[in-house]
PyMOL CGO cylinders between C-alpha atoms (Angstrom):
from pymol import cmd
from pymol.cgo import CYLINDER

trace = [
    CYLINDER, 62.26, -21.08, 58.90, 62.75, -22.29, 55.03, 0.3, 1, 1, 1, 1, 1, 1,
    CYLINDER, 62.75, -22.29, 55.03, 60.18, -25.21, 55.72, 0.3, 1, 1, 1, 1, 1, 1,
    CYLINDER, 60.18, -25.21, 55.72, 57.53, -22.26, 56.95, 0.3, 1, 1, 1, 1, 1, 1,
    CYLINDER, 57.53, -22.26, 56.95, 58.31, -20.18, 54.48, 0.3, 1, 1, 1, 1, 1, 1,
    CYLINDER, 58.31, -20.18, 54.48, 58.27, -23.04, 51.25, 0.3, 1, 1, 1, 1, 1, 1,
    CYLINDER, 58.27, -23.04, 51.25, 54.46, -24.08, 53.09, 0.3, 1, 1, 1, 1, 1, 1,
    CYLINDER, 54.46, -24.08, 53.09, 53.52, -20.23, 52.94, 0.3, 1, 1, 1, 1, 1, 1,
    CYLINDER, 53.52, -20.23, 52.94, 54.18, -19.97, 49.83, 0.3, 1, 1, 1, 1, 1, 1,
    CYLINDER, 54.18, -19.97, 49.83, 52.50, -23.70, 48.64, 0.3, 1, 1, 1, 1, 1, 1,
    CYLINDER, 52.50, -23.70, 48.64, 49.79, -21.97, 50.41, 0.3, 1, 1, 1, 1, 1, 1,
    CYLINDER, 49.79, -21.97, 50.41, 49.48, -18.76, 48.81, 0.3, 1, 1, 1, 1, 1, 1,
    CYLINDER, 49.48, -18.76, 48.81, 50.10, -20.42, 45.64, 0.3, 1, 1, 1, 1, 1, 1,
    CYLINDER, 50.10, -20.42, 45.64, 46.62, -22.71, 46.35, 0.3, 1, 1, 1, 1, 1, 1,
    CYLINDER, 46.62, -22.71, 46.35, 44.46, -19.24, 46.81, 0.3, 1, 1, 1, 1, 1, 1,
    CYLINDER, 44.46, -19.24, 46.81, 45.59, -17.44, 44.14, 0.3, 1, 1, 1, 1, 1, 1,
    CYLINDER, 45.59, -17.44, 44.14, 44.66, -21.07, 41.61, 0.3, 1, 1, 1, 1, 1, 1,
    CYLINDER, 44.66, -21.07, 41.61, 41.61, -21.07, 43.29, 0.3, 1, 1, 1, 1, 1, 1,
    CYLINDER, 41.61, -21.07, 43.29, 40.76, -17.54, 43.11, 0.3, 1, 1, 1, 1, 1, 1,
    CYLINDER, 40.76, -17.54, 43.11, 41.79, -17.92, 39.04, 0.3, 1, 1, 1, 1, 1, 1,
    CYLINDER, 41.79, -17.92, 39.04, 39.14, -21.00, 39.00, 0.3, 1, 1, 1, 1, 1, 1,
    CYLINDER, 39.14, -21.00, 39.00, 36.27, -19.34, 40.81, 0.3, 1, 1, 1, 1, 1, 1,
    CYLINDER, 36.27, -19.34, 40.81, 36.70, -16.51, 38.66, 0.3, 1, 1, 1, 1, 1, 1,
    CYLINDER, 36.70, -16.51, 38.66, 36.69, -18.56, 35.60, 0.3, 1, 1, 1, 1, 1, 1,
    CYLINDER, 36.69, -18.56, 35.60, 33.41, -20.14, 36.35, 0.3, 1, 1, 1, 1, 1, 1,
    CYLINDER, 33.41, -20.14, 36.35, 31.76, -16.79, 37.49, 0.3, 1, 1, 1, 1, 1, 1,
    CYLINDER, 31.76, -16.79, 37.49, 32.73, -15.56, 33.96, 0.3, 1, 1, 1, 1, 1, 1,
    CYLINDER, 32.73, -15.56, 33.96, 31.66, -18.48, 32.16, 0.3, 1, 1, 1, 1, 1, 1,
    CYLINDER, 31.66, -18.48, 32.16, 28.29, -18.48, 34.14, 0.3, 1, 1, 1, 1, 1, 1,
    CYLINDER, 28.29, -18.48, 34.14, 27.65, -15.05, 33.07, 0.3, 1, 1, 1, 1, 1, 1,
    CYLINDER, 27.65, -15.05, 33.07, 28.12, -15.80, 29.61, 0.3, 1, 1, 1, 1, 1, 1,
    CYLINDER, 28.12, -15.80, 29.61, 25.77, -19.01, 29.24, 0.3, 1, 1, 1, 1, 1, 1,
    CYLINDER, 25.77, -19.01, 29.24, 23.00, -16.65, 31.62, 0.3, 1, 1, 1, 1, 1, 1,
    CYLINDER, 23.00, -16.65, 31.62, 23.84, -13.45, 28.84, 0.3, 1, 1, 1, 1, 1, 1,
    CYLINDER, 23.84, -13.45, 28.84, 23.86, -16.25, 26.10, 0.3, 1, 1, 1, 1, 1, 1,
    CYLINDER, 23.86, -16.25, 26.10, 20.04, -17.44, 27.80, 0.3, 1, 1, 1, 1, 1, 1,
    CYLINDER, 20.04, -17.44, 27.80, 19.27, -14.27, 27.72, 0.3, 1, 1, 1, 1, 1, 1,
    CYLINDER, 19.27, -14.27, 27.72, 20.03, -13.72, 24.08, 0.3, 1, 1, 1, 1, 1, 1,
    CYLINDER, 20.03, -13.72, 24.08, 18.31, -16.46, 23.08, 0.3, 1, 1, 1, 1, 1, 1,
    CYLINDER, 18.31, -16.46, 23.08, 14.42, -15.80, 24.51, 0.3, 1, 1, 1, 1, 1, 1,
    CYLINDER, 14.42, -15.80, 24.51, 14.87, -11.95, 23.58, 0.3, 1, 1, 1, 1, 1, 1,
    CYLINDER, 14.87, -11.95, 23.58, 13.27, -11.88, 19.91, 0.3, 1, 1, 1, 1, 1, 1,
    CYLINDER, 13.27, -11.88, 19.91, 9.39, -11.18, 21.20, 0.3, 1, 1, 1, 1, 1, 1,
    CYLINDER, 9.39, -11.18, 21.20, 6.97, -14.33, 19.70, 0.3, 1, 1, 1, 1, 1, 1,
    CYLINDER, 6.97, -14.33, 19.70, 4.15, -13.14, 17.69, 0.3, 1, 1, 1, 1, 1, 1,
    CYLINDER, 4.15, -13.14, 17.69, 0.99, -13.83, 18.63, 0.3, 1, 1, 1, 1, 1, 1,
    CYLINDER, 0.99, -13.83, 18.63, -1.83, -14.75, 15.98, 0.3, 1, 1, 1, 1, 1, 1,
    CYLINDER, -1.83, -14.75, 15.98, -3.51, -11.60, 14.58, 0.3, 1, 1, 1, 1, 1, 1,
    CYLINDER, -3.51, -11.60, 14.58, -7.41, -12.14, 14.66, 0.3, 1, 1, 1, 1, 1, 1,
    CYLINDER, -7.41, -12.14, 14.66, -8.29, -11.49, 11.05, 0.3, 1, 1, 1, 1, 1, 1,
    CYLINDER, -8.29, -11.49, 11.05, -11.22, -11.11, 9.19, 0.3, 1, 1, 1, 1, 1, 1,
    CYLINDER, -11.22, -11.11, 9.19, -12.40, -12.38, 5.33, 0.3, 1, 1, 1, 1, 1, 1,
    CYLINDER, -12.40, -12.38, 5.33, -13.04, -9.14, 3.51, 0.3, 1, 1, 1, 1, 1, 1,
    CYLINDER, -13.04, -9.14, 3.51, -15.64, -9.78, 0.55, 0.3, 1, 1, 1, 1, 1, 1,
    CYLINDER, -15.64, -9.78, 0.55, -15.22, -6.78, -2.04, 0.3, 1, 1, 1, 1, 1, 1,
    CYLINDER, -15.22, -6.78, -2.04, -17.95, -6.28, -4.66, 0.3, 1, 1, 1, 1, 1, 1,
    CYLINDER, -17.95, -6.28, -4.66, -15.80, -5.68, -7.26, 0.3, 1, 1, 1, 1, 1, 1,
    CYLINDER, -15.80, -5.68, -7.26, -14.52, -9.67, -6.94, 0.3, 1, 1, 1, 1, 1, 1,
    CYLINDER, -14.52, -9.67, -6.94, -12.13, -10.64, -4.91, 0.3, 1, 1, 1, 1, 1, 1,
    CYLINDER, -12.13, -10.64, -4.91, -11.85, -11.73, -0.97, 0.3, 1, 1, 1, 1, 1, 1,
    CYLINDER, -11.85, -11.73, -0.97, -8.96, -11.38, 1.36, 0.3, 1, 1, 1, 1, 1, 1,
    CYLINDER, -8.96, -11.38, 1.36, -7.58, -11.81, 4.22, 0.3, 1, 1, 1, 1, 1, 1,
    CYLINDER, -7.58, -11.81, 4.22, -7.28, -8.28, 7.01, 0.3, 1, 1, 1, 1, 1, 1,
    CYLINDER, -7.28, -8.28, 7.01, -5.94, -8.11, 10.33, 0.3, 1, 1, 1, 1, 1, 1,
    CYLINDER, -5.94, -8.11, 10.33, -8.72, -6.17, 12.40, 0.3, 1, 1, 1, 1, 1, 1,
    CYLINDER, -8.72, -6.17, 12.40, -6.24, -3.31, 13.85, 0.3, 1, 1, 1, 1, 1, 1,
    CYLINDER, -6.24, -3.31, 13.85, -5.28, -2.40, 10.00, 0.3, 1, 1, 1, 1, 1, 1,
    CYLINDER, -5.28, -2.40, 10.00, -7.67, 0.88, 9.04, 0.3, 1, 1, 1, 1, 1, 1,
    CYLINDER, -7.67, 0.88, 9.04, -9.23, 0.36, 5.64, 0.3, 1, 1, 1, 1, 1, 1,
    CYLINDER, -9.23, 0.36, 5.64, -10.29, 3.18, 3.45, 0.3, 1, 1, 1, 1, 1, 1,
    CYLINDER, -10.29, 3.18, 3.45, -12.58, 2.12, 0.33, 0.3, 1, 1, 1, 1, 1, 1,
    CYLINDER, -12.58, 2.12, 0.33, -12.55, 5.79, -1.63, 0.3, 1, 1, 1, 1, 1, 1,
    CYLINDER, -12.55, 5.79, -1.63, -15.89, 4.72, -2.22, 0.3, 1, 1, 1, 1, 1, 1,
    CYLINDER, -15.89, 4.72, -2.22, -16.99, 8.86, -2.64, 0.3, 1, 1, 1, 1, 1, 1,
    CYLINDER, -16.99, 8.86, -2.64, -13.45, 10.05, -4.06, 0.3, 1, 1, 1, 1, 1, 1,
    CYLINDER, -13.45, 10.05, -4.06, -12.72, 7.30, -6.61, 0.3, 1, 1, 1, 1, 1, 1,
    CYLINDER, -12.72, 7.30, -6.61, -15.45, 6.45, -8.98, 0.3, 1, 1, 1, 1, 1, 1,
    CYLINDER, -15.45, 6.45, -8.98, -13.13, 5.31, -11.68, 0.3, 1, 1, 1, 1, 1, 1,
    CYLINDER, -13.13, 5.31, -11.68, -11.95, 2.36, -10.40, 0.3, 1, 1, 1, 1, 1, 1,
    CYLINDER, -11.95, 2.36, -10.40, -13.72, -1.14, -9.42, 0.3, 1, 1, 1, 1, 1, 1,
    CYLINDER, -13.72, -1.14, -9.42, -11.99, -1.03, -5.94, 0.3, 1, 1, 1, 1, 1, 1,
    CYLINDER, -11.99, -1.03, -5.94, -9.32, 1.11, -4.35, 0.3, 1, 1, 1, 1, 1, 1,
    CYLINDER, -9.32, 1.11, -4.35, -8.97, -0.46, -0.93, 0.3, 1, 1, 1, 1, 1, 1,
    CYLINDER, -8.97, -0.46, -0.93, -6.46, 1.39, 0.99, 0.3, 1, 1, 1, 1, 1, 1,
    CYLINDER, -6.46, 1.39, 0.99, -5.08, 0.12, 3.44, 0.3, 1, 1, 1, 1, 1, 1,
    CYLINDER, -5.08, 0.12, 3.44, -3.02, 1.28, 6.69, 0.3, 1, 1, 1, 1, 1, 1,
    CYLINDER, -3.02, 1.28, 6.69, -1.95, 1.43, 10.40, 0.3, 1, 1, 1, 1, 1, 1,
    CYLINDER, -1.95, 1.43, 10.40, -1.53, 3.87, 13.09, 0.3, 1, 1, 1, 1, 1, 1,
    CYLINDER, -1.53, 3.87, 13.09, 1.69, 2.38, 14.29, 0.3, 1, 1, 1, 1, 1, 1,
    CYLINDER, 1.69, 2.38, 14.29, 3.51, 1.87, 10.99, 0.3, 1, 1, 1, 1, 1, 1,
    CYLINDER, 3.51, 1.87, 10.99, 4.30, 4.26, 8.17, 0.3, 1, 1, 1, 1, 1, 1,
    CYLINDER, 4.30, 4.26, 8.17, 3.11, 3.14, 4.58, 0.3, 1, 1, 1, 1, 1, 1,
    CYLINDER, 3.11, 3.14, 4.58, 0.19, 1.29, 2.90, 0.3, 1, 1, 1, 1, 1, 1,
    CYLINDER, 0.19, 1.29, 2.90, -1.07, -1.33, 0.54, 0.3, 1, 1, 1, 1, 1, 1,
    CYLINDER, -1.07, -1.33, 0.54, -3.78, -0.28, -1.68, 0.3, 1, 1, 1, 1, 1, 1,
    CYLINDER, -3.78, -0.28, -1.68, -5.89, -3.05, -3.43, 0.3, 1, 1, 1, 1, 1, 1,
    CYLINDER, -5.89, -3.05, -3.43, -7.06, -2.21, -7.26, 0.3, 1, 1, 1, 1, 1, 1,
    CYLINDER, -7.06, -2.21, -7.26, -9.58, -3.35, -9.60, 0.3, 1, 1, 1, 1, 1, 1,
    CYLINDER, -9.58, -3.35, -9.60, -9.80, -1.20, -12.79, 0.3, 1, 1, 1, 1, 1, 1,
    CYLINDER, -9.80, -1.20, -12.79, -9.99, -1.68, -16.44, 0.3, 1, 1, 1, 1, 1, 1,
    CYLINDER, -9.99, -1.68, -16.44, -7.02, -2.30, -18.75, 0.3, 1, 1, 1, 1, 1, 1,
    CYLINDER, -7.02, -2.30, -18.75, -6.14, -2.30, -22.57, 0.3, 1, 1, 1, 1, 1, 1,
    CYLINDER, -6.14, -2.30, -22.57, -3.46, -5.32, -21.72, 0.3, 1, 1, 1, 1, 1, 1,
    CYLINDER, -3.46, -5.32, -21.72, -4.47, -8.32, -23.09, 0.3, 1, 1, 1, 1, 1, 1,
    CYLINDER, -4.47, -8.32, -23.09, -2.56, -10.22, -20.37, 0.3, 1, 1, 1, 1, 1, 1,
    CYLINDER, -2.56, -10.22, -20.37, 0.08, -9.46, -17.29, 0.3, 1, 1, 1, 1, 1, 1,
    CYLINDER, 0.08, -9.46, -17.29, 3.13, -9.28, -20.09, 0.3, 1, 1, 1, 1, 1, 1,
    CYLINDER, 3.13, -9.28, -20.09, 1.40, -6.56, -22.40, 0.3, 1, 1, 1, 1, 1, 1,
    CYLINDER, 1.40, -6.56, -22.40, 0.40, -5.06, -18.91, 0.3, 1, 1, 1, 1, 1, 1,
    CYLINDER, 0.40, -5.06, -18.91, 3.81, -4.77, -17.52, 0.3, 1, 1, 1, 1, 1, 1,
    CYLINDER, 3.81, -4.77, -17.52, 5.31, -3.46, -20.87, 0.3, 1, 1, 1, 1, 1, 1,
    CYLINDER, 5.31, -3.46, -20.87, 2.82, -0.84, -21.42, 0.3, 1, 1, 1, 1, 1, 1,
    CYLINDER, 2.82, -0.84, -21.42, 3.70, 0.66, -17.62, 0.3, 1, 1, 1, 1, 1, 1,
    CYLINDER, 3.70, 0.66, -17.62, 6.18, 3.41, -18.02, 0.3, 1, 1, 1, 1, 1, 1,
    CYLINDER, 6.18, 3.41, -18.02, 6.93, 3.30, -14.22, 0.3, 1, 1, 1, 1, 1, 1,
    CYLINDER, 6.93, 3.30, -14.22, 8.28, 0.08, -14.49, 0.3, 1, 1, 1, 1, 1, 1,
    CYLINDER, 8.28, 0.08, -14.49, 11.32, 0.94, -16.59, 0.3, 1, 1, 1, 1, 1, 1,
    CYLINDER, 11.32, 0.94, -16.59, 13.82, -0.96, -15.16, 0.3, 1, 1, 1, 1, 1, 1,
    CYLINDER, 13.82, -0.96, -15.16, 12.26, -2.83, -12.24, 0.3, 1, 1, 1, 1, 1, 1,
    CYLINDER, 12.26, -2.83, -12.24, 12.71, -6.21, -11.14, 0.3, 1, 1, 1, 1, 1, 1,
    CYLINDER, 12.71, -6.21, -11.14, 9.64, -8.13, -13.01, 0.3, 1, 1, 1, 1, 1, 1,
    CYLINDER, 9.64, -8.13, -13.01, 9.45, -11.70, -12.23, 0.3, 1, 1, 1, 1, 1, 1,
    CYLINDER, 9.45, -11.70, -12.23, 6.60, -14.43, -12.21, 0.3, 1, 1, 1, 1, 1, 1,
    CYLINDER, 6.60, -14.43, -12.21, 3.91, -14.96, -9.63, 0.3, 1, 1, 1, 1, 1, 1,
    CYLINDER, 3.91, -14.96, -9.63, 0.83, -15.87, -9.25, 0.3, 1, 1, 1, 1, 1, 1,
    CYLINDER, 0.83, -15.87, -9.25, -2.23, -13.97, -7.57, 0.3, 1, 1, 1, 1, 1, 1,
    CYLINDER, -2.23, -13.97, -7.57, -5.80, -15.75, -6.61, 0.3, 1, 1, 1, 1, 1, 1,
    CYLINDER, -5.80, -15.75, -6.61, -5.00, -18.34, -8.41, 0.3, 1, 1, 1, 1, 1, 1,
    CYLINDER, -5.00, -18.34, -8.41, -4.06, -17.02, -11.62, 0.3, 1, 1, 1, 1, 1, 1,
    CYLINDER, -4.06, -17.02, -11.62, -0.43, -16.29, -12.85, 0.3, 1, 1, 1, 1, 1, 1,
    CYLINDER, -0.43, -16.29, -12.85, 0.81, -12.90, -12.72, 0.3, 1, 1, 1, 1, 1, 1,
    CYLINDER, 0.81, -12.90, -12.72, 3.56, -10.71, -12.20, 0.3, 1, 1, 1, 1, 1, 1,
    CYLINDER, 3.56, -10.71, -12.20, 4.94, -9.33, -9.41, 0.3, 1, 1, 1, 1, 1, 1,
    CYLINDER, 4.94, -9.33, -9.41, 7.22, -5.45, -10.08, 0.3, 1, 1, 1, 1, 1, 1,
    CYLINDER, 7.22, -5.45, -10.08, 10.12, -4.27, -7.73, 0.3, 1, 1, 1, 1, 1, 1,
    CYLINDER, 10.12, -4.27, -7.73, 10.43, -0.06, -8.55, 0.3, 1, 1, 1, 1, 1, 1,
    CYLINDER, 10.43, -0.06, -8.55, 13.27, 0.90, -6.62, 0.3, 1, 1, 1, 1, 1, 1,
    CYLINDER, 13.27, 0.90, -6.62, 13.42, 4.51, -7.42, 0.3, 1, 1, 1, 1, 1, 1,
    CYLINDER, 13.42, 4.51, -7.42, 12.56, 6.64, -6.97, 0.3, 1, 1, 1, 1, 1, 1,
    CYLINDER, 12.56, 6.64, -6.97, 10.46, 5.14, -4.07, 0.3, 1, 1, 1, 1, 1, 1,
    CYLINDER, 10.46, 5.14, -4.07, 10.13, 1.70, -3.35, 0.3, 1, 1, 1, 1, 1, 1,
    CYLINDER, 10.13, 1.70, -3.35, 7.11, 0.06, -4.38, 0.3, 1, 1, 1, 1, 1, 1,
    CYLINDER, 7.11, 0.06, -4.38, 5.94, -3.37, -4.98, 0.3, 1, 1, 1, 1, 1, 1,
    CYLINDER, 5.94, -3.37, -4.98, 3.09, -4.27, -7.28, 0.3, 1, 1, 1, 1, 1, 1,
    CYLINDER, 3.09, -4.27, -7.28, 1.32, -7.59, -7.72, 0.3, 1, 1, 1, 1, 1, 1,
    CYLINDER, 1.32, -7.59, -7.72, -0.70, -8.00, -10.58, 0.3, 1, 1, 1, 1, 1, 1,
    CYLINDER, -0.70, -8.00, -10.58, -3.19, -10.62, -12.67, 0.3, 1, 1, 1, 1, 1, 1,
    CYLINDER, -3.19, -10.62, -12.67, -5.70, -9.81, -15.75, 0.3, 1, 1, 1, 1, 1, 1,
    CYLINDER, -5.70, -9.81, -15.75, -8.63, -11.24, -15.38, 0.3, 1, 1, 1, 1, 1, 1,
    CYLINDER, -8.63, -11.24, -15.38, -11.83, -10.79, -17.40, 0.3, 1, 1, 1, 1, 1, 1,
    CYLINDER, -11.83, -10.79, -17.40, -10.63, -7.16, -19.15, 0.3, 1, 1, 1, 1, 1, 1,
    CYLINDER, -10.63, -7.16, -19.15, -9.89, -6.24, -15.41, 0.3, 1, 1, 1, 1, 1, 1,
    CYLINDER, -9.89, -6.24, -15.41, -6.62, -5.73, -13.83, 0.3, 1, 1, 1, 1, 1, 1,
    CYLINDER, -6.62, -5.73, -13.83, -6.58, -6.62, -10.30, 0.3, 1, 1, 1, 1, 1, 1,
    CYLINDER, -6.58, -6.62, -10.30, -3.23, -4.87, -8.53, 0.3, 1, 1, 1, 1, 1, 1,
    CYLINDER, -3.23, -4.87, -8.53, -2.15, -5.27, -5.15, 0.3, 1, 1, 1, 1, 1, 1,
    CYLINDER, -2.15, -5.27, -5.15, 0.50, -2.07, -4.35, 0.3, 1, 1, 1, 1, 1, 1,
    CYLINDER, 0.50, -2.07, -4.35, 2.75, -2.20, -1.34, 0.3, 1, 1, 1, 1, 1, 1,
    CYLINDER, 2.75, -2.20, -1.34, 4.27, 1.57, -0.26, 0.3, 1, 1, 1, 1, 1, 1,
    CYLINDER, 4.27, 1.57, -0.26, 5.76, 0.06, 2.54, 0.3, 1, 1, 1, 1, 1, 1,
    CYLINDER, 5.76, 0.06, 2.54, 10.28, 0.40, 1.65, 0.3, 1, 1, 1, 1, 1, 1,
    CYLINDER, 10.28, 0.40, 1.65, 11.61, -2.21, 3.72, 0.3, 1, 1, 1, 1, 1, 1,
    CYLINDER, 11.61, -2.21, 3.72, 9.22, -2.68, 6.62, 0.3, 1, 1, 1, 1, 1, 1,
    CYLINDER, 9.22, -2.68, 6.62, 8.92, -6.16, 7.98, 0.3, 1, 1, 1, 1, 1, 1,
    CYLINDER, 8.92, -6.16, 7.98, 5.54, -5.51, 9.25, 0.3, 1, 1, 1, 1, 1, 1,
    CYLINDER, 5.54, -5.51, 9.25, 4.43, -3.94, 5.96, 0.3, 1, 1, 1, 1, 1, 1,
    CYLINDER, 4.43, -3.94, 5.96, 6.36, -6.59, 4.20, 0.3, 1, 1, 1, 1, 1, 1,
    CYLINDER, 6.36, -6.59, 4.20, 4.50, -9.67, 6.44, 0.3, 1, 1, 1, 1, 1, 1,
    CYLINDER, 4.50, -9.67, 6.44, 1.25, -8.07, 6.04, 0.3, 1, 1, 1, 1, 1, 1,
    CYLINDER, 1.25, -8.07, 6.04, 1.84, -8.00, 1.87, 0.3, 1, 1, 1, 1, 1, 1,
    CYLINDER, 1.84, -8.00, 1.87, 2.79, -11.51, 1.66, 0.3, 1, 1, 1, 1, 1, 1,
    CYLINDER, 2.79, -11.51, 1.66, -0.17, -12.62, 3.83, 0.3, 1, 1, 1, 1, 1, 1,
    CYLINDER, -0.17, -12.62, 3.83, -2.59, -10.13, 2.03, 0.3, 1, 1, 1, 1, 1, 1,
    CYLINDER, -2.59, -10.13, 2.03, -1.51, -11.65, -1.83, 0.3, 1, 1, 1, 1, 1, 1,
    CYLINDER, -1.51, -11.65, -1.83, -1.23, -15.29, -0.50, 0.3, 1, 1, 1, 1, 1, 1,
    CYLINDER, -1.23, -15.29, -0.50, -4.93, -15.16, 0.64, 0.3, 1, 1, 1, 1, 1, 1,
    CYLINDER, -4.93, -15.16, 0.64, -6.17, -13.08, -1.97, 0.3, 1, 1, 1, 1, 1, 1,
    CYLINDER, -6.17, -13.08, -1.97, -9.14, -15.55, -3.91, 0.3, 1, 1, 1, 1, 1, 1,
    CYLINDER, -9.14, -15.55, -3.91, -10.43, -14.10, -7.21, 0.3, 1, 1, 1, 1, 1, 1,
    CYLINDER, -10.43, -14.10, -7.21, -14.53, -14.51, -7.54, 0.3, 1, 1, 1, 1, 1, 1,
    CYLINDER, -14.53, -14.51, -7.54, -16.62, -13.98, -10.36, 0.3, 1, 1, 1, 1, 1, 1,
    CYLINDER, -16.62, -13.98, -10.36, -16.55, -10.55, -11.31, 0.3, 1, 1, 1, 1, 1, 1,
    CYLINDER, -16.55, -10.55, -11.31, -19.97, -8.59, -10.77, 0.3, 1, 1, 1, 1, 1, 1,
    CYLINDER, -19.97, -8.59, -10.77, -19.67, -5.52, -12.72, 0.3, 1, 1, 1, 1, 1, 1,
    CYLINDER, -19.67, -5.52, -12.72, -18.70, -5.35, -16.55, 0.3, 1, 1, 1, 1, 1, 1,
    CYLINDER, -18.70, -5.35, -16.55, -15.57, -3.72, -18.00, 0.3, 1, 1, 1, 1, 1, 1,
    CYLINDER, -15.57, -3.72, -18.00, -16.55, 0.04, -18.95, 0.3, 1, 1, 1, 1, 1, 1,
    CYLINDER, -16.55, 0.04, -18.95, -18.78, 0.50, -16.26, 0.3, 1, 1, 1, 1, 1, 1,
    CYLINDER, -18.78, 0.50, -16.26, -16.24, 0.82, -13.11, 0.3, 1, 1, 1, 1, 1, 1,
    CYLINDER, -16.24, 0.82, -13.11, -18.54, 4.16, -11.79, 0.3, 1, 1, 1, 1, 1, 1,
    CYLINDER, -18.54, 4.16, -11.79, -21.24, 1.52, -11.43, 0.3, 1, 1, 1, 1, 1, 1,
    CYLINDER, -21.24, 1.52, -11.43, -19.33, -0.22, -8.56, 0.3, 1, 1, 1, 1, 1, 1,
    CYLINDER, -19.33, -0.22, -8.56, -20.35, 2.59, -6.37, 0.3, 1, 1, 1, 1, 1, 1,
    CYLINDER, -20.35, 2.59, -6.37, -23.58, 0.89, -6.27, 0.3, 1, 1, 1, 1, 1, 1,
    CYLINDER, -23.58, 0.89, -6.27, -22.86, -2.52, -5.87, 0.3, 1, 1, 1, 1, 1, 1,
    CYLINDER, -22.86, -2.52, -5.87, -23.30, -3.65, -2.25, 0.3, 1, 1, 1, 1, 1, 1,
    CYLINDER, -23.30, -3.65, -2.25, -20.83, -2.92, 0.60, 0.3, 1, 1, 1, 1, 1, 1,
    CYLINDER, -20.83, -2.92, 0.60, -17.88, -4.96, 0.98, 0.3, 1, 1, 1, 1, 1, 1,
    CYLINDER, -17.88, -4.96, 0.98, -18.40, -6.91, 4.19, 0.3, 1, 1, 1, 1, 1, 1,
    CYLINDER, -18.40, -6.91, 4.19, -16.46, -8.63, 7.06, 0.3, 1, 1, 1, 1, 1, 1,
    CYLINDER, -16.46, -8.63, 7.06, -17.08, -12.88, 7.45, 0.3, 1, 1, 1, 1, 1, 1,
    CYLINDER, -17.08, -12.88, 7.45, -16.39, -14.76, 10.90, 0.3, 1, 1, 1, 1, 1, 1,
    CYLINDER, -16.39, -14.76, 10.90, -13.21, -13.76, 12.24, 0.3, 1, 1, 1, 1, 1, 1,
    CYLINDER, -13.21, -13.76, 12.24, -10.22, -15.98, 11.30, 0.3, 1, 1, 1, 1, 1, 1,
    CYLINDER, -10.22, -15.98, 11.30, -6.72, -16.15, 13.45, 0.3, 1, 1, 1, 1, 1, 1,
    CYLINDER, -6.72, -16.15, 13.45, -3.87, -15.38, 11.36, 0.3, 1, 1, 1, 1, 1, 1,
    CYLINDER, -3.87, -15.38, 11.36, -0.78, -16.70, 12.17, 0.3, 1, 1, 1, 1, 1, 1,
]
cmd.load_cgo(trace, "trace")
């Protein structure tokens, strides 16, 4: 009877290690599947079809083809260019500028701005040409990207907070923004109206 009952419990003793190990590597499994898992979760972008957009006030840019552009062409006939643009899907917008300026370069510019007050101001450079780039946190916040070129100020303002998309789009917008030769003098921004459309070249894929 004690040689039975010492095998019994050898026995037992064997199922209940085995039934520790096979629930081990069930565990384990689901971790490296949940870990897999984890891994191919972030969705890949795909490219954005984009489009060169050729403004008559002198400049070209990159713009994805789902973003909705607004030119104020009736409403604003102050400046050389207020380009708004924006998307259906996510709150905020850039607006592109082009409008006269007393600053005799980007430093004078960004001193003479009251709204800047205490932003973040550091170096950049825009088409080309260095300029500054302004952080206003408050009381909204709002990037701006500016050069001086010919008497004109050419502005590129994000209203966008913290928005990756928004904040993507900005970074692709500035780093593809080219400066051309400017066809409208200084003092005569309401003339602009008249200049021909802005158009679209062949598409482009934006990665």
């Amino acid at each position: 009877m004690h040689k039975k009952s010492v095998i019994i419990i050898v026995v037992v003793t064997l199922l209940l290690i085995s039934s520790v190990f096979t629930i081990i590597l069930f565990t384990n499994s689901k971790k490296n599947e949940e870990t897999d898992d984890t891994t191919l979760s972030p969705e890949v972008e795909l490219p954005v079809v984009s489009k060169t957009w050729n403004d008559p006030a002198g400049f070209t840019l990159e713009i994805p083809e789902d973003i909705t552009i607004d030119t104020h062409e009736k409403d604003d006939t102050v400046n050389y260019a207020h380009l708004e643009l924006t998307h259906p899907e996510h709150p905020g917008f850039i607006i592109v500028w082009v409008k006269d300026t007393t600053a005799s370069d980007v430093t004078a510019w960004v001193r003479t701005e009251a709204a800047f007050e205490g932003a973040n101001i550091i170096d950049t450079v825009l088409g080309g040409k260095a300029g500054k780039k302004v952080i206003v946190s408050e009381p909204r916040k709002v990037v701006y990207t500016g050069i001086i070129s010919d008497g004109l100020l050419f502005l590129v303002e994000g209203n966008f907070g913290d928005d990756p998309y928004w904040s993507g789009l900005y970074n692709s917008l500035t780093g593809s923004f080219v400066l051309l030769p400017t066809p409208t003098q200084p003092g005569s921004a309401a003339s602009s109206n008249s200049a021909p459309a802005a158009s679209y070249d062949e598409e482009e894929v934006l990665e």
